[in-house]
N, C-alpha and C positions, 0 to 999 in steps of 0.2 A: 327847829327840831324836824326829822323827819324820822319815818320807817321803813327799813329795809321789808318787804314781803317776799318770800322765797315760797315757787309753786313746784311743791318734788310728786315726781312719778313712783310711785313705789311700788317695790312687789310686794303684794298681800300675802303671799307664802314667808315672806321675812319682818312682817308688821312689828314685831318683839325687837326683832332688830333695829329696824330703824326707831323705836320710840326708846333703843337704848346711844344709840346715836343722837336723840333730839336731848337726853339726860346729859349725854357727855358737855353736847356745845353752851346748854343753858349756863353754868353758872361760868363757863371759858365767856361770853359777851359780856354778864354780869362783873367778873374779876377785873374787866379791861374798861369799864365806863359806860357802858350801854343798860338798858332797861327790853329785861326781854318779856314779853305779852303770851311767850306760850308758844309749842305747836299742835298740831290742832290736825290730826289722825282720820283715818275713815269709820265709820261703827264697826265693829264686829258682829258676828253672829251672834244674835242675844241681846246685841244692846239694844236702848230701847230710843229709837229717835220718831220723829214727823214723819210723814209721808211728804214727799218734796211737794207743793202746792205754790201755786203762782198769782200773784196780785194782779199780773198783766196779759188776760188769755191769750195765747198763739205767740207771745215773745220767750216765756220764758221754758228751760227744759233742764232737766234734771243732770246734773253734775258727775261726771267718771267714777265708780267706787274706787278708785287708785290713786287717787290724788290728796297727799297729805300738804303742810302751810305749815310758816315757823312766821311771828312777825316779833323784829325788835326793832329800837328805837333808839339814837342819837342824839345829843343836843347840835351838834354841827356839824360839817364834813372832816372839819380838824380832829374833833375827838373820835370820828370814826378812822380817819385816816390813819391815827395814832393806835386803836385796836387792832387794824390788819396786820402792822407792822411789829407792834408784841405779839401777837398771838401766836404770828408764824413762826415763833421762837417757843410756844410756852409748848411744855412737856405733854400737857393734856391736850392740847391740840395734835400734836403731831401722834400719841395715844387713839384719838379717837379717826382720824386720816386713816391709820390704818388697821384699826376697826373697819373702818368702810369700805378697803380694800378687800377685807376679808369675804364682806358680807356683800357687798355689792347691792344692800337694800335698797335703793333707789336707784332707778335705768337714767335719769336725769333732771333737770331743776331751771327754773327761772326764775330770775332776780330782780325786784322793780324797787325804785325809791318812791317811797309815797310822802305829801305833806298832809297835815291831818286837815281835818275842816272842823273848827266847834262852835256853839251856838254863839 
């Protein structure tokens, strides 16, 4: 198994949009074999989060407010390989592609495969 983690730059002025962008692709990973974890947005005015605070003084430092996260999950690279190549067929995808043409919610994004670690 492993997890795709996508790090998107987002405009804040368009935050409605991309978390109607992050609705479109959830259940496009789920239809095609994947387990999706969520994405996972900046607070908004009002909401009510932590003050960013550090277990390791002088290492750690507080996070861009622009940075949204999507993490889904795999069982192998076959059945991932096998989602790319439906998906880029399915209706809803090429739907929500240009949706994001439209909107341009996000300036840009990075892609890492992660394997998990459990106890």
């Amino acid at each position: 198994m492993f997890t795709c983690c996508i790090r998107y730059e987002v405009d804040p002025h368009k935050l409605n949009e991309f978390k109607e962008y992050a609705h479109a692709w959830i259940p496009l990973i789920e239809k095609y074999g994947g387990t999706h974890h969520g994405y996972f947005v900046p607070p908004e005015s009002g909401d009510s989060v932590p003050d960013a605070t550090f277990s390791f003084p002088g290492l750690g430092k507080a996070g861009p407010a622009n940075i949204a996260y999507a993490f889904f999950s795999f069982p192998n690279v076959e059945s991932y390989e096998k989602y790319r190549a439906e998906v880029s067929k399915d209706e809803g995808c090429k739907a929500a592609t240009a949706r994001f043409n439209e909107t341009k919610c996000f300036s840009s994004y990075e892609r890492n495969f992660l394997k998990p670690i459990f106890s």
